[in-house]
TIKEMI-304647 format. One record per residue (C-alpha): z, y, x. Coordinates in steps of 0.1 Angstrom, whole numbers, padded with zeros to 4 digits, always signed. Each point is the difference from the previous one (the first is absolute). Layout:
# TIKEMI-304647
ZYX...
END
This chain:
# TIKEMI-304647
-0597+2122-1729-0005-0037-0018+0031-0010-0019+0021-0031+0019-0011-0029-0011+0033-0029-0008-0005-0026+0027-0006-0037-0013+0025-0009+0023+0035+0017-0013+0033-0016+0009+0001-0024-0026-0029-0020+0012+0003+0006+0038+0037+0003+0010+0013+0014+0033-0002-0031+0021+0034-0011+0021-0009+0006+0037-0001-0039+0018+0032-0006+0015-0013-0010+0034-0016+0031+0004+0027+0019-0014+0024-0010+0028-0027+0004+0021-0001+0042-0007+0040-0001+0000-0001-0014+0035-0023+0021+0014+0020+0028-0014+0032-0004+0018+0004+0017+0025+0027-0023+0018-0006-0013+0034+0021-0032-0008-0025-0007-0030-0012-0037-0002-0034-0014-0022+0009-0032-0013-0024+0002-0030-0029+0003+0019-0027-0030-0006-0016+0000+0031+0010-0010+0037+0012+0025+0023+0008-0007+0036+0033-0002+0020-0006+0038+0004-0004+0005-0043-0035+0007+0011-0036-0016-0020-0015-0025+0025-0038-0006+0003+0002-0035+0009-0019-0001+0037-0028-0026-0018-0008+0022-0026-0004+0028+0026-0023-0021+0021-0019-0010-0031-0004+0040-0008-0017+0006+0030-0023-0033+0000-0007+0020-0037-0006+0035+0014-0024-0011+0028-0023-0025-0023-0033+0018+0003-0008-0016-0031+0034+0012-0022-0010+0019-0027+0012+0010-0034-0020-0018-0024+0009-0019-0029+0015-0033+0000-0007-0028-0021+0021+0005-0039+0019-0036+0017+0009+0025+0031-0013-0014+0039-0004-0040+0000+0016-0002+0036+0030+0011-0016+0002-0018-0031-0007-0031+0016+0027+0000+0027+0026+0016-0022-0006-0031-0022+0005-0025+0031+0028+0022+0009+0021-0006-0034-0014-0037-0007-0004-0012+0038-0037-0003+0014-0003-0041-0009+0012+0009-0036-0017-0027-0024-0003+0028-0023-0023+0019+0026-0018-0027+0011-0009-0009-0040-0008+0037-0012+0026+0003-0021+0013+0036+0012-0015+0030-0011+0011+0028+0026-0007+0041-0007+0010+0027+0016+0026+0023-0013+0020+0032+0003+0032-0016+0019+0022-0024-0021+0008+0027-0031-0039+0002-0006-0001-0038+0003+0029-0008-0022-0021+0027-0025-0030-0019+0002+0016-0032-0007+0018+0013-0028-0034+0013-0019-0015-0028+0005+0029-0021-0013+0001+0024-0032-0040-0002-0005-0002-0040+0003+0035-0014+0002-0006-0011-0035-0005-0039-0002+0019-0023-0030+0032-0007+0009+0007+0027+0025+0024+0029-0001-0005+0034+0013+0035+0015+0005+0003+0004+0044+0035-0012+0008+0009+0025+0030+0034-0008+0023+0031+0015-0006-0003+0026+0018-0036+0003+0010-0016+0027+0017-0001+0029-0031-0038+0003+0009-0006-0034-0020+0011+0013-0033-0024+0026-0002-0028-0019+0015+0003-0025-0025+0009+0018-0030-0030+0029+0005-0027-0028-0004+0019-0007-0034+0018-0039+0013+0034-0005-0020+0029-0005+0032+0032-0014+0002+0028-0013+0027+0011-0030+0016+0039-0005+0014-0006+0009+0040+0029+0014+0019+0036-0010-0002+0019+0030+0004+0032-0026+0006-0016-0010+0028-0030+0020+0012-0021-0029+0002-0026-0016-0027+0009-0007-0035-0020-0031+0005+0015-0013-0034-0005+0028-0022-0034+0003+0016-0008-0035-0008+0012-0001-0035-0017+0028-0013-0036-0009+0013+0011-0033-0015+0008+0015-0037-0035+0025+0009-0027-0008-0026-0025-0024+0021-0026+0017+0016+0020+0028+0006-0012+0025+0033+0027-0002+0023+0000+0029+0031+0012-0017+0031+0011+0017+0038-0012-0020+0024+0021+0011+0025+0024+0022+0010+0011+0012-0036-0001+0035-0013+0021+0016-0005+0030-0028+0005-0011-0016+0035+0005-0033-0016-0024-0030+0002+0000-0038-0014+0008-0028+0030-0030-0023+0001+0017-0019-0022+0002+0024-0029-0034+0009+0004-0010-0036-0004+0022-0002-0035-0014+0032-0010-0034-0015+0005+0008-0031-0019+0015+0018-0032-0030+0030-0001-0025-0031+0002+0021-0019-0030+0002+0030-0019-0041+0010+0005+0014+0035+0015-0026+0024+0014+0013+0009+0038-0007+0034+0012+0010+0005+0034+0005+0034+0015+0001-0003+0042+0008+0034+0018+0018-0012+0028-0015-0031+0013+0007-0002+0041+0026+0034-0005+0023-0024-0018+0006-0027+0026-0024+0006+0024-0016-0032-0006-0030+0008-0018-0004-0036-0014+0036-0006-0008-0007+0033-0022-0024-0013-0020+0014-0034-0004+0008+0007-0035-0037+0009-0007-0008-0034+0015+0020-0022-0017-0011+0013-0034-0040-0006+0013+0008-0034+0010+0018-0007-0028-0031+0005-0022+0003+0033-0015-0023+0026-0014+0016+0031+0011-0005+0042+0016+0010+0014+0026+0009+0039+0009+0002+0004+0037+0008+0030+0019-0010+0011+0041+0023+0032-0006+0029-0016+0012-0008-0026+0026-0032+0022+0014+0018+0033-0003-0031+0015-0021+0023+0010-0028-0022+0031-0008-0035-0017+0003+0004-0020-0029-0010-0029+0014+0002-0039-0020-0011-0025-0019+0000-0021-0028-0007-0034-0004-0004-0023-0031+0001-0041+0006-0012-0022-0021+0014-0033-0009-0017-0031+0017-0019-0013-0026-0042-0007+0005-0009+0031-0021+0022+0018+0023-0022+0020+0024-0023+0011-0035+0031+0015-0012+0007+0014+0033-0031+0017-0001+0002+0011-0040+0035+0015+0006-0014+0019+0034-0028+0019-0022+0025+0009-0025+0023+0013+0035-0031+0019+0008-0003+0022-0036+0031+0006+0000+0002+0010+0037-0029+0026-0007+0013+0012-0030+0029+0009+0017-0002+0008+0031-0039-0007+0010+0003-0008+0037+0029-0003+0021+0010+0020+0029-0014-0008+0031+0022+0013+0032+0028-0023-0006-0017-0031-0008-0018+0004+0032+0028+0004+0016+0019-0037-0010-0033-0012+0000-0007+0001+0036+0034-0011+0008+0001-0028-0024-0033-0011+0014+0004+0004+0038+0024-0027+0018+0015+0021+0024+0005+0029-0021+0016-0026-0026+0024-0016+0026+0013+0041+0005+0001+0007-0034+0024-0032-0005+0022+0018+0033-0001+0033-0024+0015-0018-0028+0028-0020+0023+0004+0032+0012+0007+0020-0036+0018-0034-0014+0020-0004+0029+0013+0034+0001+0013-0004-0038+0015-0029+0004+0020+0013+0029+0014+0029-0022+0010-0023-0026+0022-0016+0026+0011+0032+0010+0008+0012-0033+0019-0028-0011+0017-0007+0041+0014+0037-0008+0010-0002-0034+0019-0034+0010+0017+0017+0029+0013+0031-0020+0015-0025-0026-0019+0016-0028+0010-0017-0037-0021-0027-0010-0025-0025+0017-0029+0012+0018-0023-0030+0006-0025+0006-0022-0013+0030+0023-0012-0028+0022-0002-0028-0025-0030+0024-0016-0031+0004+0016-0028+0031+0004-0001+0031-0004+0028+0008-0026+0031-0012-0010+0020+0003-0030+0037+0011+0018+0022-0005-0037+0009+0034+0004+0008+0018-0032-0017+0028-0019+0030+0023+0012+0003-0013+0030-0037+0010+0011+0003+0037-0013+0033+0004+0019-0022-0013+0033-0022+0027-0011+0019+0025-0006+0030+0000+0032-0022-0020+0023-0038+0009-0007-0005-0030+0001-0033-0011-0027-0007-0030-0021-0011-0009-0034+0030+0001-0024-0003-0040-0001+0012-0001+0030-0033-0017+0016-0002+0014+0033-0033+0000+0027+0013-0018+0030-0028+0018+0020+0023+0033-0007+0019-0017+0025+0006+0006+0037+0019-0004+0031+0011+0036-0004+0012+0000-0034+0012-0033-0014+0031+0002+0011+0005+0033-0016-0017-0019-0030+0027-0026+0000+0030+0026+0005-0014+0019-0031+0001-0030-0019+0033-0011+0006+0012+0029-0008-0015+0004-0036+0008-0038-0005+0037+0003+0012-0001+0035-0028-0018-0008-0025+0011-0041-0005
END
């Protein structure tokens, strides 16, 4: 018998990796056995009956998919299928977008918004590099924890901006302001564009405007990151209003966007990501330079894109009638959240329950941050089965008629204790 060999890969150099949090809770709550058990980590929608819901367009889409005598399973393109592409770009920018209309968008497909927000980042790190500009990626505080690791694994230095006021459970619009302000120009600043994760906190229109005044003054480097536009408000152009207003404005910017959430395809991996340039008459050449630089890194990484889900959005995004359902899905998910956010907080009110509770409703999407403390959550956990990440950030889509009000009960009891 051949004498072990020592593995090049002892504890030293490859540590036992933490398990992700998320997914951690994830395996505890399937674990309990209680009946009374409540999800509220889970990150995608559930309906009133805690159940996944195909949203009826996607289902019609499916079949319009399975019946296509030409469907196959060929490649696609390394961009992904044009008729996506070019209506998710109209769907984030608007479809009489200047920027369109002059070339100035570069759109390829990509694996959801994490495999977006990973392409972006490389190619930041391989050509982010002109005089003048600084590399470090200022992230929110919090931020979804997916964006450290995105960022940092391509090797691009990150560091936080002031976003939510625990005082009040609302934007530290200040603290955000002042630290982009004292950021080295040219900085890359991540931005939500809606519906916030994982606070549920967004900018007015007005904020948004200042924002955009003080990243253009200060040369910053907008990366937006849009999972949840039409889930947010229902509205899908009120969702990307954000997005807009930094176009207009005259930015060269990416965008990350994500059909897990708002088409329900959170396991087909379906999104895109777009870069814009700035108008400028060289700007559709450096469209074009930056979208073969997309393409190399694209089949470097991942070759060709998957092909079931982007058919899927595509023929909804591209069919009026199926697009006019698909905005009813969305009212339909966005709706239903917002009504257990006033359900929450109506109940929480009506038991007297210390503190204020009008930033459940005052936040928007799928999450909110609740201000419950560290011990406050594992006592939740612990007498009342009830799950959430130890931030207190809970998924209003764990929500429903039958148990919010045991919800609320739970938590005025751990409040009124544990004060």
């Amino acid at each position: 018998m051949a004498s072990a060999l020592p593995t090049s890969f002892p504890a030293e150099v490859v540590p036992q990796a933490p398990e992700d949090p998320l997914f951690g809770l994830m395996r505890a709550y399937k674990a309990d056995p209680s009946p009374n058990k409540v999800d509220l980590g889970i990150g995608a929608y559930r309906d009133d009956n805690a159940k996944p819901w195909v949203l009826p367009v996607v289902k019609k889409a499916d079949e319009i998919v399975r019946n296509d005598p030409e469907a196959n399973h060929e490649y696609l393109p390394i961009a992904g299928l044009a008729s996506l592409t070019s209506k998710a770009a109209e769907l984030v920018f608007g479809a009489s977008s200047p920027a369109l209309a002059e070339k100035r968008v570069a759109s390829v497909q990509a694996i959801s918004g994490t495999g977006a927000l990973h392409l972006g980042a490389l190619f930041l790190a391989k050509f982010y590099k002109i005089a003048g500009a600084n590399r470090t990626v200022y992230l929110s505080n919090p931020t979804w924890a997916n964006h450290h690791q995105i960022f940092t694994n391509v090797g691009l230095p990150i560091a936080s901006y002031p976003y939510f006021d625990k005082s009040t459970r609302g934007l530290d619009f200040e603290g955000m302001k002042a630290t982009l302000r004292d950021a080295p120009d040219g900085s890359i600043v991540v931005l939500h564009a809606c519906a916030h994760n994982p606070t549920g906190v967004d900018p007015s229109p007005e904020q948004w405007a200042e924002l955009a005044q003080l990243l253009k003054e200060k040369r910053h480097f907008p990366f937006f990151d849009t999972a949840y536009q039409g889930f947010a408000s229902g509205d899908l152009d009120r969702d990307a209003s954000s997005i807009r207003l930094f176009v207009e404005a005259g930015f060269e910017l990416v965008v990350a966007q994500s059909f897990a959430k708002n088409f329900g395809l959170y396991g087909q991996r379906a999104g895109c990501f777009h870069y814009v340039a700035a108008p400028a008459p060289s700007a559709a050449e450096t469209t074009t330079r930056v979208a073969s630089q997309l393409a190399i890194l694209q089949r470097s990484e991942i070759s060709n894109p998957p092909i079931y889900g982007a058919k899927i959005a595509s023929i909804v995004l591209n069919d009026p009638a199926l697009f006019a359902e698909w905005q009813d899905n969305l009212r339909t998910m966005s709706g239903r959240i917002i009504d257990m956010r006033k359900q929450l907080r109506s109940k929480l009110e009506e038991l007297g329950t210390p503190g204020t509770w009008n930033h459940i409703t005052d936040q928007i999407g799928m999450f909110s941050f609740t201000g419950l403390t560290e011990p406050q959550v594992l006592k939740l956990r612990e007498e009342y089965h009830i799950y959430m990440t130890k931030n207190g950030r809970i998924s209003m889509a764990g929500l429903n008629s039958r148990n919010v009000e045991y919800v609320a009960k739970a938590v005025d009891k751990v409040v009124r204790e544990t004060q």
